[in-house]
C-alpha positions in Angstrom: 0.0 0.0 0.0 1.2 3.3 -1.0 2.3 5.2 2.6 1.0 8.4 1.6 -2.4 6.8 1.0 -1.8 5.0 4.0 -1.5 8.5 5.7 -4.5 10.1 4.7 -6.5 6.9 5.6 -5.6 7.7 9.1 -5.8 11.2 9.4 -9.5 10.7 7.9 -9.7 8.1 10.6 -8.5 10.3 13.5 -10.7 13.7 11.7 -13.8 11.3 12.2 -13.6 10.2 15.4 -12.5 13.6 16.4 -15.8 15.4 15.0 -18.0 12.5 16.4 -16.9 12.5 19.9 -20.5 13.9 20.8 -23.8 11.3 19.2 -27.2 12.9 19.2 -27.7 12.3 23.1 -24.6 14.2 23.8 -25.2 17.0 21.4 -29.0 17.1 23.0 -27.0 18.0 26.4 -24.9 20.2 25.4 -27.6 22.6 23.9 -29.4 21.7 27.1 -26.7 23.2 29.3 -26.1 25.9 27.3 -30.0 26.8 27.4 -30.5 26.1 31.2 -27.6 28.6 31.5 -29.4 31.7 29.3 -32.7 30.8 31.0 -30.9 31.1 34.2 -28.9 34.1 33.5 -31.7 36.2 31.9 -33.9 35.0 35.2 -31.3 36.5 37.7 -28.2 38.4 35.7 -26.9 40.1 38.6 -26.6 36.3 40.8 -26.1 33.7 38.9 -23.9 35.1 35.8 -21.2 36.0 38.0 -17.2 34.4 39.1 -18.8 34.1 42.5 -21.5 31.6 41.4 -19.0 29.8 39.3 -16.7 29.3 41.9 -19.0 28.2 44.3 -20.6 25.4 41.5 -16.7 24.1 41.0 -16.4 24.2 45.0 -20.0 22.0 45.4 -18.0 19.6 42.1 -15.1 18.9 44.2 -16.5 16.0 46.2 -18.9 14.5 43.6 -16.2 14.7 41.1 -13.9 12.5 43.0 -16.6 10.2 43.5 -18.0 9.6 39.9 -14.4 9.6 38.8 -13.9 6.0 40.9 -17.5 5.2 40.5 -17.1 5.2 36.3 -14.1 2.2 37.0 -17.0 0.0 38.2 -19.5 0.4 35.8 -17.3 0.8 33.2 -16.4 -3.1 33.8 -19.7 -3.9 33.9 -20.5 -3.8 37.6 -22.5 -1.5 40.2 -21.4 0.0 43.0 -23.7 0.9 46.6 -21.1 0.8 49.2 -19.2 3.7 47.7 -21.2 6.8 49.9 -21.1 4.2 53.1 -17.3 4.5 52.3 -17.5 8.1 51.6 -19.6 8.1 55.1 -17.4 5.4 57.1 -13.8 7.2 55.9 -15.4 10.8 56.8 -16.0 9.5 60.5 -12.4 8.0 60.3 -10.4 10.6 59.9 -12.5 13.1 61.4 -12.2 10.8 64.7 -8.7 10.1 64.4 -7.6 13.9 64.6 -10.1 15.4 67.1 -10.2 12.5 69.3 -7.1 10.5 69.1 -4.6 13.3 68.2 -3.6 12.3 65.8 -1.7 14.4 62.8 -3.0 15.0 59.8 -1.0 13.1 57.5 -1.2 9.5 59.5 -5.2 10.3 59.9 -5.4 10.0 56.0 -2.9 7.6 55.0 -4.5 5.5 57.9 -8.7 6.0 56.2 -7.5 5.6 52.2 -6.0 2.0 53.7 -9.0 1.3 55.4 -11.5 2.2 52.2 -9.4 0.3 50.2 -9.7 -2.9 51.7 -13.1 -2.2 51.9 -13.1 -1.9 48.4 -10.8 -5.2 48.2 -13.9 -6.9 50.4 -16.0 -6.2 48.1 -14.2 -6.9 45.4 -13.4 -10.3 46.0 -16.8 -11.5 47.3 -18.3 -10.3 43.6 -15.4 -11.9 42.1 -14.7 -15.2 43.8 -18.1 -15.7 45.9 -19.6 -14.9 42.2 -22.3 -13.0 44.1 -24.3 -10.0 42.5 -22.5 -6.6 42.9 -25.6 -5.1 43.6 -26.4 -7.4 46.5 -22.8 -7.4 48.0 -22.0 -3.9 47.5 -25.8 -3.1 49.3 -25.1 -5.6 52.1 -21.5 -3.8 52.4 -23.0 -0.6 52.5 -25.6 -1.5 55.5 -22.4 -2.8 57.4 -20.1 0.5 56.4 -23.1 2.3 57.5 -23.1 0.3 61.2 -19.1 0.8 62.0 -19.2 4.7 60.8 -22.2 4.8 63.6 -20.1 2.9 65.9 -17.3 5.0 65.4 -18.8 8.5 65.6 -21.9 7.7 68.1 -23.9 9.3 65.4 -22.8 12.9 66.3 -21.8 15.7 65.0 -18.4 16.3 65.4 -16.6 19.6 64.8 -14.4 20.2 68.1 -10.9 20.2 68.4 -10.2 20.0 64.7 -7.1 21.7 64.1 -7.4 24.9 61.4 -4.9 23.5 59.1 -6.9 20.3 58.4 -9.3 22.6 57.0 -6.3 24.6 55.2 -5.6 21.7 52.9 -8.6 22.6 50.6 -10.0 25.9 51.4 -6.4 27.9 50.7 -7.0 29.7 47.0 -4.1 28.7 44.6 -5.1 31.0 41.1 -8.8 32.1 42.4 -9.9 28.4 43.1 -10.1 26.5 46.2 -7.5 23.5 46.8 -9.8 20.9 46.9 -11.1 22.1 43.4 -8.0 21.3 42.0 -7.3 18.2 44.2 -10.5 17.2 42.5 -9.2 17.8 39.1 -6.5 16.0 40.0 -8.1 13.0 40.8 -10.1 13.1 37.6 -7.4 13.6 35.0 -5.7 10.8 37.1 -8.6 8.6 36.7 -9.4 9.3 33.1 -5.8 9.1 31.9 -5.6 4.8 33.5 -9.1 4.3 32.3 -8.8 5.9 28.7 -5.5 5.6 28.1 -3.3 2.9 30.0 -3.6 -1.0 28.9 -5.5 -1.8 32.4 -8.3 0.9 30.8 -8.5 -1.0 27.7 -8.9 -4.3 29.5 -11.6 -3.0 32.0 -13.4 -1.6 28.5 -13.1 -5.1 27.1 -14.4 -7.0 30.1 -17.5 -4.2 30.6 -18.4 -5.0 26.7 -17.8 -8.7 26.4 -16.6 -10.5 29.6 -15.9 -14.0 28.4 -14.3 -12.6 24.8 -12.1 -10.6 27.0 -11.3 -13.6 29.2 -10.1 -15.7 26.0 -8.2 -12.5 24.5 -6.0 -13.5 27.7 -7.4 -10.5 30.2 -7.3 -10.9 33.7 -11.4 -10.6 33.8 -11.2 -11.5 38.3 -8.3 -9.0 39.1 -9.3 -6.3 36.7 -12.9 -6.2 38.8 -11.4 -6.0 42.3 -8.9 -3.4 41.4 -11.8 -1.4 40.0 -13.7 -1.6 43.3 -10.6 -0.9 45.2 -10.4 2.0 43.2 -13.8 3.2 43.7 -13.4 2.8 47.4 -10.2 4.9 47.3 -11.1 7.3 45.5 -14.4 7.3 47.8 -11.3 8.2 50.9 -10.4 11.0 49.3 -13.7 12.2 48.8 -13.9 12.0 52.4 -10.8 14.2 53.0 -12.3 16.8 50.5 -16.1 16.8 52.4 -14.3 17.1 56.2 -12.1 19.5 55.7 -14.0 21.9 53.5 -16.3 21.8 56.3 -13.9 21.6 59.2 -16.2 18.7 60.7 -18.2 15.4 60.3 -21.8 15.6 60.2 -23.6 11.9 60.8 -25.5 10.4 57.0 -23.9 13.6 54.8 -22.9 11.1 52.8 -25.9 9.0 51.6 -27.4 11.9 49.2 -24.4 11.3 46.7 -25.6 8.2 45.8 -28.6 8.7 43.2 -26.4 12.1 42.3 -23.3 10.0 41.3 -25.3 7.9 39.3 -27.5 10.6 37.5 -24.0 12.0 36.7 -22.4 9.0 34.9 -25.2 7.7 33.2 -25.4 11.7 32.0 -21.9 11.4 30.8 -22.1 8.3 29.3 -25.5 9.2 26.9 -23.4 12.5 26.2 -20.7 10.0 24.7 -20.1 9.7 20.8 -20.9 5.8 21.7 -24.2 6.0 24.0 -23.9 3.7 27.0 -20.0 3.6 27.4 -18.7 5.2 30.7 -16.0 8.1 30.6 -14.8 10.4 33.5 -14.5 13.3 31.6 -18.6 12.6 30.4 -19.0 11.8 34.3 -17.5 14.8 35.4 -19.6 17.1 32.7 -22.6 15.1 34.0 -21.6 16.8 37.9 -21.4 19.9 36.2 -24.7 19.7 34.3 -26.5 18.8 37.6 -25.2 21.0 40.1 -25.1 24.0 37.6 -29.0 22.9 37.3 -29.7 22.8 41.1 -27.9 26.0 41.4 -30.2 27.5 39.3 -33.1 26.6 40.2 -31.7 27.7 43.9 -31.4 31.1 42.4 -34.8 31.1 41.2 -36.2 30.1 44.4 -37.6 26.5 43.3 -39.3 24.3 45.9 -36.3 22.0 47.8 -38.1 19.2 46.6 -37.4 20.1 42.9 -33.9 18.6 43.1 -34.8 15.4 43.8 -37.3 15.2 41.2 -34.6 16.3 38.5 -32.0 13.9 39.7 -34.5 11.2 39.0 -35.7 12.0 35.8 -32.1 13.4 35.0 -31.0 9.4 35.8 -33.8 8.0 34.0 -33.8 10.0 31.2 -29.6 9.6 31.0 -30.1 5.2 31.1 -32.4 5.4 28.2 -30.3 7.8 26.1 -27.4 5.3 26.7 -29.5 2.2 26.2 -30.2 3.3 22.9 -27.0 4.2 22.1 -26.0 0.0 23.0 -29.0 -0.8 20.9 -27.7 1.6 17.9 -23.9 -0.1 18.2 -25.7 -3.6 17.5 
């Protein structure tokens, strides 16, 4: 074949996938963001189009960000996840105990809750891999029993004493106009989408979440690929748990169980904005927290009912898993 010829079949290749990295789903929320912010900003100009209210949406991102950035490993290989917010919940009493109670620093307190979360995550892992049980059972049974040690550790209290100032430091200090933990939380998510999207492991968690038993005779590790996503979910659930205590300087007893139908609604989101309906990315994940809190913000602003937010998580989820189920149908 002539290499010239050989050239432009790639480039064409590469200009194609490049101009269809949105399908029809994706392009639908796009234009939907980009009209929920005009409606917004011609409802209240002087409020919502403003740095302040920006910032303030990327500070509410941080934690939900680090979340759905694990959270995409799981589903991405085909499994589901409902332990992760006990973890967030469990790993936010942790450390939280460990430094106003225990005196202990900082540093040790953390290094001490990530190692905890991610043999929770290991736990689970293993029992959906080796027990062969349902993830959605084990990771719910997990969950109730997260949920029971972060009350035995805390005495389901509110706990905001003897916190030391610079715990809080580490992500409320501005570095270029943003808070720390919004670029701890970028962090995290570049991390993430750089071994999901563009390391071998990614491409074998891709392969098992499309076709488990093809990827198992291609020669993947189909058993160790799965734990190591859940360990990574429950990790990145830890740090989560870093970001949510110290923005807030204190642990307050089931903050953690509204991220779960959020984290969701955000992924699925993502993954209908996708050029391939139905496949999980972080950086559609992390669009998705944007698209939601961005929506909740504004309807804040406009002085909606409380109850408005869970209504457009939920139809927000359900609308997202039909988007993306259609996309799976379409790639038949």
């Amino acid at each position: 074949m002539d290499p010239s010829s050989e050239r432009e079949r790639i480039g064409n290749t590469v200009i194609r996938r490049s101009t269809a990295m949105l399908g029809p789903g994706g392009w639908t929320l796009v234009a939907a963001f980009v009209v929920m912010v005009v409606a917004f900003g011609v409802a209240q100009p002087h409020t919502f189009l403003n740095w302040g209210t920006a910032k303030d949406i990327l500070n509410q991102a941080a934690v939900p960000v680090i979340l759905v950035s694990g959270l995409v490993f799981v589903l991405a290989v085909g499994e589901f996840d409902l332990a992760f917010t006990s973890i967030l919940g469990m790993s936010s009493g942790l450390v939280i105990v460990l430094i106003s109670e225990d005196s202990i620093p900082a540093g040790p307190a953390i290094a001490v809750v990530v190692a905890v979360a991610a043999l929770a995550g290991l736990v689970v892992g293993l029992l959906v891999t080796l027990g062969r049980a349902s993830s959605f059972i084990v990771t719910l049974a997990i969950g109730s029993a997260l949920s029971g040690l972060e009350l035995a550790l805390t005495n389901d209290t509110t706990i905001y004493n003897n916190i030391p100032a610079s715990y809080g430091a580490l992500t409320t200090t501005s570095v270029f106009g943003l808070d720390t933990q919004v670029w701890f939380a970028a962090g995290v998510g570049l991390v993430c989408a750089l071994v999901l999207h563009g390391s071998r492991f990614g491409r074998h968690v891709s392969a098992i979440g499309a076709n488990p038993v093809a990827a198992f005779l291609a020669g993947v590790r189909v058993r160790r690929a799965r734990v190591v996503c859940f360990i990574v979910v429950g990790v990145c659930a830890s740090f989560a748990a870093v970001v949510f205590t110290s923005a807030s300087v204190s642990y307050t007893p089931g903050a953690s169980a509204g991220f779960l139908l959020s984290s969701y609604a955000a992924a699925f989101l993502g993954a209908a904005a996708g050029r391939r309906g139905g496949r999980f990315t972080v950086p559609g994940a992390i669009f998705g927290v944007i698209w939601l809190l961005t929506l909740e913000t504004g309807l804040t602003y406009v002085n909606a009912a409380p109850w408005t937010t869970n209504v457009v998580q939920g139809v927000a989820l359900a609308t997202a898993v039909m988007i993306a189920a259609r996309g799976k149908r379409d790639n038949i």
